[in-house]
PLY file of the C-alpha trace (Angstrom):
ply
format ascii 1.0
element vertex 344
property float x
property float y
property float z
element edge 343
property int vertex1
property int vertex2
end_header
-20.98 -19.01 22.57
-20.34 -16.98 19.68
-23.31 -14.75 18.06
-21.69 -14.90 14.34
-23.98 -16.27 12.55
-22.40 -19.68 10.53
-22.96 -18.44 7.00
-20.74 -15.63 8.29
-17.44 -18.24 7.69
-19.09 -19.35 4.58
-17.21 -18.82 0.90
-18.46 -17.60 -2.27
-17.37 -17.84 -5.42
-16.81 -13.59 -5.75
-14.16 -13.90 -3.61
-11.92 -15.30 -5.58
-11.73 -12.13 -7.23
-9.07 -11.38 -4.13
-6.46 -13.66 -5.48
-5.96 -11.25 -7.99
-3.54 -9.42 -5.32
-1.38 -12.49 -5.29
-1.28 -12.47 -9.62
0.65 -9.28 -9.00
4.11 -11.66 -8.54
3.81 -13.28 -11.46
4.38 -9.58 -13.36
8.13 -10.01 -13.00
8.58 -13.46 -14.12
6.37 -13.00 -17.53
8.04 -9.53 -18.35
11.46 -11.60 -17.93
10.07 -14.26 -20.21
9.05 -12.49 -22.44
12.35 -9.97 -22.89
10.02 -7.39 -22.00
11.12 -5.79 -19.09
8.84 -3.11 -19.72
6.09 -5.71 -19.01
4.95 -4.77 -15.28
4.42 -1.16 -15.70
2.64 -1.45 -18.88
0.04 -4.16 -16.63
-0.05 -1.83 -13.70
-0.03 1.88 -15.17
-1.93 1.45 -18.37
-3.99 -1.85 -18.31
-5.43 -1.90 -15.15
-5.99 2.00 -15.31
-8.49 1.40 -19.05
-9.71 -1.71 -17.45
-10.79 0.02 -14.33
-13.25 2.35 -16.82
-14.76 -0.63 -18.58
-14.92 -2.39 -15.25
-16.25 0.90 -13.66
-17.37 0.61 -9.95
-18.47 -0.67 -7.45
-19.83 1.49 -4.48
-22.88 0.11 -3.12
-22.76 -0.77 0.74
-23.22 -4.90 1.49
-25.98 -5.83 3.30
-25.98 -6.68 7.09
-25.65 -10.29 6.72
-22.91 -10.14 3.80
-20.86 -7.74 5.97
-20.40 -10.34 8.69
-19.55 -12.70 6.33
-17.15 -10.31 4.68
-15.65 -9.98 8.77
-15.25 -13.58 9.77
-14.44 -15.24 6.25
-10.93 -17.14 6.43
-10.66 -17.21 2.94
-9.42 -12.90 2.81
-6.98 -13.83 5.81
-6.07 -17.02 3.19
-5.05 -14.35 0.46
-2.78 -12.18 3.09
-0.57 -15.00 4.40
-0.50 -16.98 0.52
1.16 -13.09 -0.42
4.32 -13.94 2.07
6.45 -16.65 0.06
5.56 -15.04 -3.52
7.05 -11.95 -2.22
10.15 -13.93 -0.57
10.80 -16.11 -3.23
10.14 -13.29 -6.00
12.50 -11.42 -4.20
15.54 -14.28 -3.85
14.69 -15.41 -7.68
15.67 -11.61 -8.80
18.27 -11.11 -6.56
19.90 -14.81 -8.14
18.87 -13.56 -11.90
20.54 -10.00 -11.22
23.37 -11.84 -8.92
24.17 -14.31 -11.87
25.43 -11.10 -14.41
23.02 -12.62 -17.17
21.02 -9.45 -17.60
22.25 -6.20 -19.17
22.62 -3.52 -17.41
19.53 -1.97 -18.87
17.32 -5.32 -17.97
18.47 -5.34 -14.61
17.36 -1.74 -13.64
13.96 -2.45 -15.80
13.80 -5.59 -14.04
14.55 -4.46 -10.37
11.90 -1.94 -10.62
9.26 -4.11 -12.01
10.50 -6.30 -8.53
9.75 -3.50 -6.78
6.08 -2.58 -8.17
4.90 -6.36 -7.00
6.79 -6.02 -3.36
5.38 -2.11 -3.18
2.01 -2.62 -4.79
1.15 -6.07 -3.02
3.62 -6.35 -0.74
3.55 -3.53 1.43
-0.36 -3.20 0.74
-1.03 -6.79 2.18
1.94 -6.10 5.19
-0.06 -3.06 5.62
-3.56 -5.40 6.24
-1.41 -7.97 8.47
0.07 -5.07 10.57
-3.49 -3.92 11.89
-4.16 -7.40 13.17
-4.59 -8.57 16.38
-3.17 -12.04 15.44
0.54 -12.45 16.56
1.34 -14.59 13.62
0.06 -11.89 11.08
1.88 -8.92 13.07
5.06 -11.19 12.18
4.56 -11.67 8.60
4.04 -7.88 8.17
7.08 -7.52 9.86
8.44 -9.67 7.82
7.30 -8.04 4.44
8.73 -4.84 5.61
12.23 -5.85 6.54
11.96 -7.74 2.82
11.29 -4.00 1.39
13.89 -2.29 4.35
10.82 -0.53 5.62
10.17 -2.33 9.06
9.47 0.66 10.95
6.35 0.96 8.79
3.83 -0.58 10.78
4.83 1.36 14.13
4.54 4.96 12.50
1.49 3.44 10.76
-0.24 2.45 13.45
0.58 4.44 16.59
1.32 8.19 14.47
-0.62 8.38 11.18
-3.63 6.65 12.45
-3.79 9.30 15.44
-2.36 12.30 13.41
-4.07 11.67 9.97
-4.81 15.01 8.04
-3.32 17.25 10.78
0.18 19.58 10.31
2.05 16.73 12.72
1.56 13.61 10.63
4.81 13.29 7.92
2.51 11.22 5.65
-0.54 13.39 4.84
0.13 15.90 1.59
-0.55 19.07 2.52
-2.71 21.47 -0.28
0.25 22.40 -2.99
3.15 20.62 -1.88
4.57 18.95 -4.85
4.96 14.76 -4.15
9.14 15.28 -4.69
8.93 18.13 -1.61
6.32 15.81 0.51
8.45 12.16 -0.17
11.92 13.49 2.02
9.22 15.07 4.26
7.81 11.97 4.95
10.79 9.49 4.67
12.58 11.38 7.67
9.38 12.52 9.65
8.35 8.70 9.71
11.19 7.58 10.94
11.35 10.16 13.38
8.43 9.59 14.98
8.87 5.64 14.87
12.39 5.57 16.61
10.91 8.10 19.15
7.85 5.53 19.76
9.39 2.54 19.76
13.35 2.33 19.15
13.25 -1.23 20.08
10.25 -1.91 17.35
12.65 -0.02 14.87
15.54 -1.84 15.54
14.76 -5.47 14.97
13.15 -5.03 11.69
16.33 -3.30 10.38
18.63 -6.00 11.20
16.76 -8.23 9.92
17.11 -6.41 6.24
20.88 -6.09 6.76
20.84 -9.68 7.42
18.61 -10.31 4.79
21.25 -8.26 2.48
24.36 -10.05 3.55
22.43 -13.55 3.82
21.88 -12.12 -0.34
25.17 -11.18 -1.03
26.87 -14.37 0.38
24.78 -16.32 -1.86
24.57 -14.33 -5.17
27.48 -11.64 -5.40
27.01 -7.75 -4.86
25.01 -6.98 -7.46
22.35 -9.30 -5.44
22.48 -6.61 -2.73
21.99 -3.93 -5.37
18.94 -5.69 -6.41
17.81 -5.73 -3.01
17.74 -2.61 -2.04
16.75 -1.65 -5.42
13.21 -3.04 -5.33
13.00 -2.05 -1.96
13.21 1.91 -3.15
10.64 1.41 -5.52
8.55 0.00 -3.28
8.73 2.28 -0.73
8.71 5.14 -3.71
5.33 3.76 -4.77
3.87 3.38 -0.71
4.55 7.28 -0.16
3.07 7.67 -3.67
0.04 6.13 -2.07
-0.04 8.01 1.08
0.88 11.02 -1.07
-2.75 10.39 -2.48
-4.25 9.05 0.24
-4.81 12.69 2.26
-3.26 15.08 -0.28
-5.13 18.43 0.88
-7.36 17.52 3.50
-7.26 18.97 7.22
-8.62 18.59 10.62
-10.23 21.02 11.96
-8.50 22.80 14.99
-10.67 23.21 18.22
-10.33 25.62 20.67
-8.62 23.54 23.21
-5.96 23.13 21.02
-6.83 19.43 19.76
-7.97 18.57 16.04
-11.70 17.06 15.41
-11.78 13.77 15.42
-10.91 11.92 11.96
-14.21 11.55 9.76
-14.72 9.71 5.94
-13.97 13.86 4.83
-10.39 12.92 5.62
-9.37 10.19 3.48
-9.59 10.23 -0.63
-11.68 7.18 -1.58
-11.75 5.33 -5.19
-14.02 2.63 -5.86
-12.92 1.62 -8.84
-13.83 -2.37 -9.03
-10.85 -4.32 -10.49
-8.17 -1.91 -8.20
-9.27 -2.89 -5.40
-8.87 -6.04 -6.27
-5.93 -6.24 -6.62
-5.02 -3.83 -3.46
-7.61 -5.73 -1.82
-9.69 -2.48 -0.72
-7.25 -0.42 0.15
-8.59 2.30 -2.11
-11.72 1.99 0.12
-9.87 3.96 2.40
-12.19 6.32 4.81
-13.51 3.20 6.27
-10.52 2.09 7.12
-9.16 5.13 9.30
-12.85 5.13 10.84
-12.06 1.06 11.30
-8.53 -0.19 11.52
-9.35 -3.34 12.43
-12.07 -4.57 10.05
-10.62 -6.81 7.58
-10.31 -5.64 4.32
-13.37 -7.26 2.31
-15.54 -5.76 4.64
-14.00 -2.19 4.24
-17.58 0.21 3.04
-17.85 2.70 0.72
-18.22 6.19 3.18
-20.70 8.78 1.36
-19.13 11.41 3.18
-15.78 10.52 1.89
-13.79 13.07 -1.22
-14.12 10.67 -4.10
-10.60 10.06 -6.39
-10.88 10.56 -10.23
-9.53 7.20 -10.91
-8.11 4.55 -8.94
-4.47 4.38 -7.24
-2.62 3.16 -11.05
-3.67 5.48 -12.66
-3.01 8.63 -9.87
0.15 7.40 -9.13
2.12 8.25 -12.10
-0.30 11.68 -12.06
1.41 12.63 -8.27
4.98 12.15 -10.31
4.57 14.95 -11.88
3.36 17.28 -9.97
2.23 20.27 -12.11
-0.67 17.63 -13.58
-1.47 16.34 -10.38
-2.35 20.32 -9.55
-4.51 20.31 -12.44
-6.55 17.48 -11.09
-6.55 17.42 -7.89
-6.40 21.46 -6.42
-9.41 21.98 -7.98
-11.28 19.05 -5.78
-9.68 20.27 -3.07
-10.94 23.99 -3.27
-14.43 22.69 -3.63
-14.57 20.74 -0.75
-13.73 23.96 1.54
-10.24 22.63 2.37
-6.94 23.07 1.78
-6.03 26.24 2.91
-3.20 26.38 5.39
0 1
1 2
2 3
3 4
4 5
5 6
6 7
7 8
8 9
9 10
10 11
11 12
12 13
13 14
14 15
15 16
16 17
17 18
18 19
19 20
20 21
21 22
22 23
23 24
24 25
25 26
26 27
27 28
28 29
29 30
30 31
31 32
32 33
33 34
34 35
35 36
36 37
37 38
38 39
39 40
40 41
41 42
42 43
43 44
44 45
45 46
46 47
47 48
48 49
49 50
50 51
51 52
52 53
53 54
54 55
55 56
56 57
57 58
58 59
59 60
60 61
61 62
62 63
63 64
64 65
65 66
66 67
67 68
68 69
69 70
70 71
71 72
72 73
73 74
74 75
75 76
76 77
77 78
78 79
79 80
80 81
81 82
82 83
83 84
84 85
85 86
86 87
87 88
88 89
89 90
90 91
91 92
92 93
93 94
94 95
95 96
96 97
97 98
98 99
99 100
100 101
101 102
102 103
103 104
104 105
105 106
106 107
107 108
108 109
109 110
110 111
111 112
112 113
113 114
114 115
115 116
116 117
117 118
118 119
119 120
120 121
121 122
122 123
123 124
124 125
125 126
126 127
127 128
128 129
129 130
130 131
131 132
132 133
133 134
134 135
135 136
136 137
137 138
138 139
139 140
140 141
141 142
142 143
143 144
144 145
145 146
146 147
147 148
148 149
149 150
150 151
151 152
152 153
153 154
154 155
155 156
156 157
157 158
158 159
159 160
160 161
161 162
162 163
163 164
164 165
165 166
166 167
167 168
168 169
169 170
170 171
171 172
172 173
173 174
174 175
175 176
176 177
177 178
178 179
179 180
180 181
181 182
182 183
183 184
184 185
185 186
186 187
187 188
188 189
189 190
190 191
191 192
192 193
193 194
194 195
195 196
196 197
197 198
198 199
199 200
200 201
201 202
202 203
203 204
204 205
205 206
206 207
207 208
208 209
209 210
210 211
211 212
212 213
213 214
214 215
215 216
216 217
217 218
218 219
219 220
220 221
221 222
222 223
223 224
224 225
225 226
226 227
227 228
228 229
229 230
230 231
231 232
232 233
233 234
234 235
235 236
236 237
237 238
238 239
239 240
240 241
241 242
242 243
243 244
244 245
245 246
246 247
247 248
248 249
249 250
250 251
251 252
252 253
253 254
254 255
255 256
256 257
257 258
258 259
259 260
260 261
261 262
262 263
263 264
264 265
265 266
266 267
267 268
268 269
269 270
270 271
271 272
272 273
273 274
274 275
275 276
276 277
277 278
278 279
279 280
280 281
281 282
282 283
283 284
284 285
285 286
286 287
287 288
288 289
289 290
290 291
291 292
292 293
293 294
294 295
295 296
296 297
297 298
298 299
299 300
300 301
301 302
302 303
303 304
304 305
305 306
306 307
307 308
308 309
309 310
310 311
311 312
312 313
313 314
314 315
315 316
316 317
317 318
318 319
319 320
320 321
321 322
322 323
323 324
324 325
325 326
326 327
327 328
328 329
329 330
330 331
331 332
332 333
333 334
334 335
335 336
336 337
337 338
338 339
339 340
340 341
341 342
342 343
């Protein structure tokens, strides 16, 4: 019999406040009816940032009883799989509208890359979530997300290298203290890979063709510029994940024992932001030391970690800050330097 506790499956109404992940699609479709293809990137990198400092945050741990509800609820699993045909269906809507030759060349790069900030900044955040499941059915629909973004071999590297090598020298997708994001993204794009084919070539493989065939299956349907479109969004996306990961670590370092292996991973080595209506919409990713101390806890019942390096401001607005790199210095070497790390 099981011990959870019945309330633990119950629903409240703050929950909803998750299906603000799957509002992200619909940035797209109102910047393209509105002309505005600007639209997206104004919502993502300059309203939610100002709304996240009204908002302000929300760091307090939940109480025994509220975290096993936060655990068993099927609602959050409810928000991960409703993500899967938005994404799909955003993604063979654009690839029609760019297909068709309707939008200007202009439009269609604007509107390609606003694509690409719902399929990066939902997408592979909720793939992410499914990927760490036990569930075959969820393993498949983050493989699924990934081939739609040509980044299947995600979820291995994730998993099986990052998790194990977080904030050590080995690991392609934690910064190191002063290396600029446009020196640490071909870093990381080629060491992940890497270390995912040498894992599991098999695991690699399969997610792959199923982009290709995605692409053709694209093409056939809606012309070449359909393809372009494709693979388009899918390099914003993936430029926006290693922006995250960028963040995610940038400066902090393992400790190296004696014997030759790195302490364990701890809430010092993951940046945290708890900024309310962010994580939201990432649906607590930002809450991010918790997770490398839990992979598998589902994502409402991710905890704020005391110990944990706390970010200025929330992902949107320290994304566009780790493009440009000598800003992103300004802020963030000086946090490093106080927490006694960083120095290589």
């Amino acid at each position: 019999m099981s011990s959870t506790p019945d309330a633990a499956q119950g629903f409240a109404l703050r929950d909803a406040r998750f299906l603000l992940a799957l509002s992200v699609a619909a940035a797209p479709v109102i910047g393209h009816a509105l002309g505005q293809y600007w639209y997206a990137f104004a919502v993502f990198f300059v309203a939610v940032p100002l709304l996240d400092v009204a908002i302000g945050r929300d760091a307090a741990p939940a109480a025994p009883a509220e975290l096993e509800r936060l655990k068993h609820g099927p609602f959050f699993r409810f928000v991960l799989h409703a993500w899967v045909p938005l994404q799909l269906c955003l993604i063979g809507w654009g690839a029609w509208l760019v297909g068709s030759g309707t939008l200007g060349a202009g439009e269609a790069i604007l509107f390609t890359a606003s694509v690409g900030l719902a399929t990066g900044g939902a997408g592979i955040t909720i793939a992410h979530e499914l990927g760490h499941k036990l569930p075959g059915l969820d393993r498949f629909l983050s493989r699924l997300l990934l081939a739609s973004v040509s980044y299947g071999h995600f979820t291995v590297e994730h998993n099986r290298g990052h998790h194990a090598r977080v904030a050590t020298p080995e690991d392609p997708a934690s910064a190191r203290f002063g290396e600029g994001f446009w020196r640490f993204l071909p870093r990381t794009l080629a060491g992940s890979f890497a270390h995912a084919w040498q894992l599991e070539r098999a695991e690699v493989l399969r997610p792959w063709a199923a982009t290709f065939a995605i692409a053709a299956t694209l093409g056939i349907a809606f012309g070449p510029w359909a393809v372009a479109f494709f693979f388009g969004q899918s390099a914003v996306a993936v430029l926006q994940l290693e922006a995250v990961n960028y963040i995610e670590h940038y400066g902090l370092q393992r400790k190296k024992l004696p014997d030759g292996r790195y302490e364990r991973p701890t809430a010092a080595h993951a940046w945290d932001a708890y900024e309310r209506l962010s994580n939201c919409f990432l649906v607590h990713l930002q809450r991010h030391a918790d997770h490398h101390l839990n992979p598998g806890r589902p994502y409402a019942a991710l905890q704020p970690q005391a110990e944990s390096p706390k970010l200025p401001a929330g992902y949107p607005a320290m994304v566009p800050l780790a493009l440009v790199p000598p800003l992103w210095f300004a802020v963030m070497n000086p946090r490093v330097l106080r927490l006694g790390r960083g120095i290589t």
